[in-house]
C-alpha positions in Angstrom: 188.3 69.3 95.0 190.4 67.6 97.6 191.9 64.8 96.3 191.9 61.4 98.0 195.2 61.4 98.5 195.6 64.2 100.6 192.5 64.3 102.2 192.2 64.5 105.9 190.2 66.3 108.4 191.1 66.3 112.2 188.7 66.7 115.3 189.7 67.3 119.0 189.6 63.0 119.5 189.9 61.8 116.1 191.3 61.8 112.2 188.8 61.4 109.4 190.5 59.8 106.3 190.3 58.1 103.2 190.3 54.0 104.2 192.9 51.9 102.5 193.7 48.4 102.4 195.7 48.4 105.4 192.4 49.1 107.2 191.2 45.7 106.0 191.8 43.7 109.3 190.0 46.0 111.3 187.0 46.2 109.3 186.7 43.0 109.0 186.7 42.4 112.8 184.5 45.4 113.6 181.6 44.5 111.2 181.4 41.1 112.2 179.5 41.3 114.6 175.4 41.2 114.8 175.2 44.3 116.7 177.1 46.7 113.9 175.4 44.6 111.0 171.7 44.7 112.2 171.5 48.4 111.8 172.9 48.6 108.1 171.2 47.5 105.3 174.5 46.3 103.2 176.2 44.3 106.1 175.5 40.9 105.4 175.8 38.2 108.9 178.4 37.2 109.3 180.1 39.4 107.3 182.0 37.9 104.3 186.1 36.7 105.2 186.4 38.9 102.2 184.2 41.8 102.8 186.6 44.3 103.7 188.8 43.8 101.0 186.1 43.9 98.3 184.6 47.2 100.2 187.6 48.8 100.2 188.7 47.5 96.1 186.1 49.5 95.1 186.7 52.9 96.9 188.7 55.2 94.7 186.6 54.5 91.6 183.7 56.4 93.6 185.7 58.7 95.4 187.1 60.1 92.4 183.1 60.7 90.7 182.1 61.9 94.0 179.5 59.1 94.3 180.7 57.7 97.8 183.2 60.0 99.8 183.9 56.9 102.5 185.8 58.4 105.4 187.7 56.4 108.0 187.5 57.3 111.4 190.5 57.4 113.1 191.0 57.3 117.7 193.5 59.8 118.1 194.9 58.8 121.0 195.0 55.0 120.0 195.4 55.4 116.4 192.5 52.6 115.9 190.0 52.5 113.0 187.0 53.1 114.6 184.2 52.8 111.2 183.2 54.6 108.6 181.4 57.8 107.3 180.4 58.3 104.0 179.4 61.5 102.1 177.3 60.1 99.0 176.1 61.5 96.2 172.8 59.8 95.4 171.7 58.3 91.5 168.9 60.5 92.1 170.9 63.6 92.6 171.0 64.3 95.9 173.5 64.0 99.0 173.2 61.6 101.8 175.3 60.7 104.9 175.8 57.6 106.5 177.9 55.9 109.5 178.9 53.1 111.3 181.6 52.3 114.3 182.8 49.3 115.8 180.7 48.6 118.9 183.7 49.1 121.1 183.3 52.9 120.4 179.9 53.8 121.0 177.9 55.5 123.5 181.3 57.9 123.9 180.3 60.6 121.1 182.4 59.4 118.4 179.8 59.4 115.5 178.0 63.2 116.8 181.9 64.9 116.6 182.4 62.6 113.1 179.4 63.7 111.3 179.5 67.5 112.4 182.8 67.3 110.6 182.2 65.6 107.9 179.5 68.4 107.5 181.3 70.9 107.6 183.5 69.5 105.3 181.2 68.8 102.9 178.8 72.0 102.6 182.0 74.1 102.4 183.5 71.3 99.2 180.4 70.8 97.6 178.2 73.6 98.0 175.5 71.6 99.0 172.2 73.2 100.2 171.2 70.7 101.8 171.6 66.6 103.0 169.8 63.6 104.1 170.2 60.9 105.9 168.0 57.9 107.5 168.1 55.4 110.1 166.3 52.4 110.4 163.1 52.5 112.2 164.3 51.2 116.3 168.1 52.6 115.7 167.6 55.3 118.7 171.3 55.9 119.3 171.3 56.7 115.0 168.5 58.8 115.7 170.3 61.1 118.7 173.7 61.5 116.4 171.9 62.8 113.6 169.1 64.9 115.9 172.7 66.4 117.9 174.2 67.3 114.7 171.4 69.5 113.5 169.1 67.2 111.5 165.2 66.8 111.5 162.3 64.3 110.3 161.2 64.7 106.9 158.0 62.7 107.6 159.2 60.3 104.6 160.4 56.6 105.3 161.7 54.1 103.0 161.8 50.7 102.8 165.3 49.0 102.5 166.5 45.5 102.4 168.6 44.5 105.2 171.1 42.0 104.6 172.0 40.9 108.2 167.8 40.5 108.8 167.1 38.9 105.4 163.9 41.0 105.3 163.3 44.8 104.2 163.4 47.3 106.9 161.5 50.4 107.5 163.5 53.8 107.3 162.6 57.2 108.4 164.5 59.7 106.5 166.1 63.4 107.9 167.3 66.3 106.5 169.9 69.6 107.5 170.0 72.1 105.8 173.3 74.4 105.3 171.6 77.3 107.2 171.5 74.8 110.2 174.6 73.3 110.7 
């Protein structure tokens, strides 16, 4: 397996890489803001002065058993940090993907080209069959990433607790399968 050290996947516009501490400042500015933390269920609002630093504390541990493959994504061009992906490997056995950028970078395609990597990535390292992900009930632009990059409705939803709302939020769950990446 790749190790976190030397991990690194490239796109046309952007690098994909394990986040470090040095990536603290920008995290920290990028989730604080209503409009990132709304649509995720662990950002509290306003995120925590330290937040990023206790986020990115406890990194390695799961990279290293695989539970929480975290990814920071990387401008190219600008060399900004941009958000996050994650590759996780579920208590209940099976693998999930999740995002989130900075609202400076959205609406330009950043999240679509980051998860068709990450996917790649993944079913190749892995051998996955197949992986989920969900988006809270409202999230469109969530919705249109994960519907361009192959996924479809399950017909399940979940409820999950949203920090930022103080109330639990309904989530409809997706699936891609390896044959349809």
């Amino acid at each position: 397996m790749v190790g976190r050290e030397t991990m690194l996947l490239e796109t046309e516009r952007m690098i994909l890489r394990p986040p470090y501490v040095g990536d603290a400042d920008a995290i920290q500015a990028l989730a604080d803001n209503f409009g990132v933390a709304r649509w995720m269920s662990t950002f509290p609002h306003p995120y925590p002065e330290d937040g990023a630093l206790t986020y990115l504390n406890d990194r390695e541990s799961k990279w290293n058993d695989r539970s929480d493959m975290a990814l920071a994504l990387i401008e190219r061009r600008s060399g900004a940090f941009m958000g996050i992906l994650g590759v996780l490997l579920k208590e209940e056995g099976f693998w999930e993907v999740g995002y989130w950028l900075g609202e400076p970078f959205w609406g330009k395609g950043y999240a679509t080209e980051a998860t068709r990597a990450a996917l790649v990535w993944a079913f190749d390292t892995f051998g996955m069959d197949e992986v989920f992900a969900r988006h809270f009930v409202g999230n469109a632009a969530s919705a249109g990433v994960l519907k361009k990059c192959g996924f479809r409705y399950t017909g399940e939803t979940s409820q999950l607790f949203s920090k930022s709302l103080d109330r639990e939020v309904e989530n409809l769950w997706m699936v891609l399968d390896r044959n349809n990446q």
